[in-house]
C-alpha positions in Angstrom: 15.6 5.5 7.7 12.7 7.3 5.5 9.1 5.9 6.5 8.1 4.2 3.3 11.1 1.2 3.9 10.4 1.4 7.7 7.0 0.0 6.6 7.7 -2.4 4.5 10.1 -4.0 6.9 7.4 -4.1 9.4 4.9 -5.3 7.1 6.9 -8.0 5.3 8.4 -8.9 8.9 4.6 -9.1 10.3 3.4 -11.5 7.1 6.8 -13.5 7.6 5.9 -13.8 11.6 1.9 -14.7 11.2 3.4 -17.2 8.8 5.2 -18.6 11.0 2.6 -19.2 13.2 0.1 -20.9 11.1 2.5 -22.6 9.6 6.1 -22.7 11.2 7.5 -25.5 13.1 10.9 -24.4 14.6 13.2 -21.1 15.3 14.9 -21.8 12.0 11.4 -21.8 10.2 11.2 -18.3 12.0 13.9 -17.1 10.7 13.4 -18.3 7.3 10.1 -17.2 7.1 10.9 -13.4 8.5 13.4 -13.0 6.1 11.4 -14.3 3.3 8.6 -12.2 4.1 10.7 -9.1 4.2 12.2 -9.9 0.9 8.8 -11.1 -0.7 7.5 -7.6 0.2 10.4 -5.9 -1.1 9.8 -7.6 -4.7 6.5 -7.0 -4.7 6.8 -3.1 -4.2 9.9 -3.3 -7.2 7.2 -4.6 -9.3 4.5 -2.2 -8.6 7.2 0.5 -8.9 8.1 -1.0 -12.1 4.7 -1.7 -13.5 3.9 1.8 -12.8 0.6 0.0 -10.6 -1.4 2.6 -8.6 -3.6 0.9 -7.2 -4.1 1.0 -3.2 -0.4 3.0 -2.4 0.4 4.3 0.8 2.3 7.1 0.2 4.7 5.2 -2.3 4.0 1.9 -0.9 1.9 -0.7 -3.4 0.9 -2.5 -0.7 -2.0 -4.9 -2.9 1.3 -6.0 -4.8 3.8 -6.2 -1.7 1.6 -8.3 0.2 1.0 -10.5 -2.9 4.9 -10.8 -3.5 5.3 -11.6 0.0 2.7 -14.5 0.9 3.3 -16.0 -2.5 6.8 -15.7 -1.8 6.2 -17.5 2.1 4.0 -20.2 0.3 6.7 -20.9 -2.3 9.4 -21.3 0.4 7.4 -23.6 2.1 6.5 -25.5 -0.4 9.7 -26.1 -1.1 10.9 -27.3 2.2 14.0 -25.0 2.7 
């Protein structure tokens, strides 16, 4: 597995497990919110990469607009109940 989508797994896992924590009431909320994270994260680097953004990359990680996509994406699932 190259390095870049190592990271963002572990990154967008991370946001989706602090989440959790400040926010999370049960293991399905867990699961919900680790997944979402992930995902979120994976948006937001598609949309740097599409953009053409270069602003704070790591390697070829836009990490400014991954973590974006991903909390946005954790607060929007949470609104929403699901």
């Amino acid at each position: 597995m190259p390095p870049d989508v190592l990271l963002s797994i572990v990154l967008g896992a991370t946001y989706g497990t602090l989440f959790h924590l400040w926010r999370g009431k049960s293991l399905r909320d867990l699961a919900i919110y680790f997944l979402t994270g992930i995902i979120g994260f994976g948006v937001g680097q598609g949309f740097g990469n599409l953009m053409g953004f270069s602003f704070l990359l790591l390697g070829t990680l836009h990490i400014v607009e991954a973590t974006l996509a991903s909390w946005l994406a954790l607060f929007v699932i949470q609104w929403l109940k699901i």
